[in-house]
C-alpha positions, 0 to 999 in steps of 0.5 A: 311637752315632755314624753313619757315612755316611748312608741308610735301612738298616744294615749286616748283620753282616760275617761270616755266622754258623756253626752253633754246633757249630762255634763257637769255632774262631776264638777256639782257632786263634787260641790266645785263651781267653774270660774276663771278670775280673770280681771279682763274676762271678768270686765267683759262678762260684765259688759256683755250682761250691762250691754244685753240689759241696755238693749232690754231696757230701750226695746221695752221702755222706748220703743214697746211700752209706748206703743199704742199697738197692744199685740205688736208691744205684747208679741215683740216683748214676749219674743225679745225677751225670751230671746235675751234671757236665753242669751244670758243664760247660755252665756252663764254656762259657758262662763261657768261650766268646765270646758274640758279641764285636764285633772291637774298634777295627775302625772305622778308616778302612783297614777301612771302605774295605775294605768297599766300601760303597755311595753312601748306605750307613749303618752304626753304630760303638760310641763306647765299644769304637770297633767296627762295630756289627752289626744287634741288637748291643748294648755291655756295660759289664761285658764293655767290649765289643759282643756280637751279639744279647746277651740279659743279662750273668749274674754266675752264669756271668761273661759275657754271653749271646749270639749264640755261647753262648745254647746253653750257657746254656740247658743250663745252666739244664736241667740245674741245673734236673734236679739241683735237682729230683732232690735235692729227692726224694731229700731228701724220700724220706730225710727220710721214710724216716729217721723211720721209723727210727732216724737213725743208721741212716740215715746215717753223719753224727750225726743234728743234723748230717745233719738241718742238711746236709739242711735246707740242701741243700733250701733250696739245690735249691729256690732254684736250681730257681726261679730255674733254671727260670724262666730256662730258660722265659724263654729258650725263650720269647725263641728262639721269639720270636726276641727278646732280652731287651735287645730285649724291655725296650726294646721294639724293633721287629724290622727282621730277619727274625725266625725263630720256634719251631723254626727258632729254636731249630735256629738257636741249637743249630746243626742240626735237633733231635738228641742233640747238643742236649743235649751240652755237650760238642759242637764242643769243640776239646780237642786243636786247644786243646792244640797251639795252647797247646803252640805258643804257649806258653799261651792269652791271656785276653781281656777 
């Protein structure tokens, strides 16, 4: 990375960063949708929604319609269901939401007069994105642009994980991690019931082909439940820690004041511990989107 100026320290961030129940107001009022045209990321997006659908299909169609137990159908599907859709929706904003991008090409010579700096004073530009590179900003060659406290690109949601989506990522994998783990019971108390019986009572699928759904669906829920869940402690760990996992692999010492454990964790959830916690829904701008859209004439991709 190229310097600019010279001295002992390094520029902060320009912009002070707000909590992320809030996050994303700049990129809907500026009518601009994040989206990586990544053709691998892209194909694993696609897999990830065809796989927790799969799942849907089988819990709902194979094991719980057939049931004869109303309350055990009605309460698991409520539960899976419920779960999967907050998977999904979690995933889309990770997928869609800006992660922390640098502006990109800001560092003009107009620019860096405007910020004043002091005699002495050092900040760091990107060559490849041609931006200001904030303190723990690192450059993605995927996204082609530099993202604030960037831990990893993931190719499963096709984008970064960063200062402004680590939330999302983090429901993400918690609730794939519930689904994966609720359709391995659900599978095992099936299999169990069913040999107690005849298989065609159990289902309205031939025995082979519900036996190969089931097969399938247990060695799917286990894969994403390891994986999943080994991501999730990971990133509870990095946010305690204060820690990226770029900043882990390099083995970077902290210049910045670390916050550790929950204030941590209030930082990156945006507010003391709440339901909202749990909501991917939270601080989603819909209908501000809409009029932006309505206004302009549609959102622009940014990549």
């Amino acid at each position: 990375m190229d310097r600019m100026q010279s001295s002992g320290h390094r520029l902060r961030d320009v912009e002070q960063h707000q909590p992320l129940l809030n996050g994303g107001e700049e990129e809907v009022a500026s009518g601009r949708v994040w989206f990586i045209q990544d053709s691998c990321g892209m194909v694993c997006a696609f897999m990830t929604w065809f796989l927790v659908m799969y799942a849907q299909f089988v819990v709902n169609f194979v094991m719980l319609l057939p049931s004869k137990s109303f309350w055990y159908s009605l309460i698991n599907g409520v539960a899976f269901n419920f779960l999967a859709v907050l998977a999904l929706t979690s995933h889309l904003r990770t997928m869609l939401s800006d992660p922390g991008a640098v502006p990109k090409g800001n560092a003009t010579k107009e620019y860096m007069e405007s910020l004043q700096l002091k005699p002495g004073e050092v900040i760091y530009k990107c060559p490849k994105c041609c931006s200001i590179k904030p303190e723990r900003a690192h450059h993605c060659s995927i996204c082609k642009r530099c993202i604030r406290k960037m831990d990893h690109h993931c190719p499963w949601v096709n984008n970064c994980v960063g200062e402004s989506n680590q939330r999302f990522f983090v429901l993400f994998t918690m609730y794939i991690a519930s689904i994966s783990l609720h359709a391995l019971c659900l599978s095992g108390f099936h299999f169990v019931t069913c040999v107690k019986v005849q298989w065609n009572e159990c289902s309205d699928f031939s025995p082979p082909v519900a036996v190969m759904l089931l097969i399938f669906l247990c060695l799917e829920a286990l894969l994403f439940l390891t994986f999943t869940a080994v991501m999730f402690g990971t990133q509870i760990h990095s946010i305690c820690n204060d820690e990226t996992e770029i900043e882990r692999l390099k083995n970077e010492k902290p210049t910045w004041e670390r916050r550790v454990r929950w204030e941590g964790m209030k930082a990156v959830f945006g507010g003391p511990p709440s339901l909202l916690w749990f909501n991917p829904f939270a601080g989603l701008r819909l209908r501000r989107l809409l009029m932006v859209r309505g206004r302009k004439g549609g959102a622009e991709f940014s990549v």
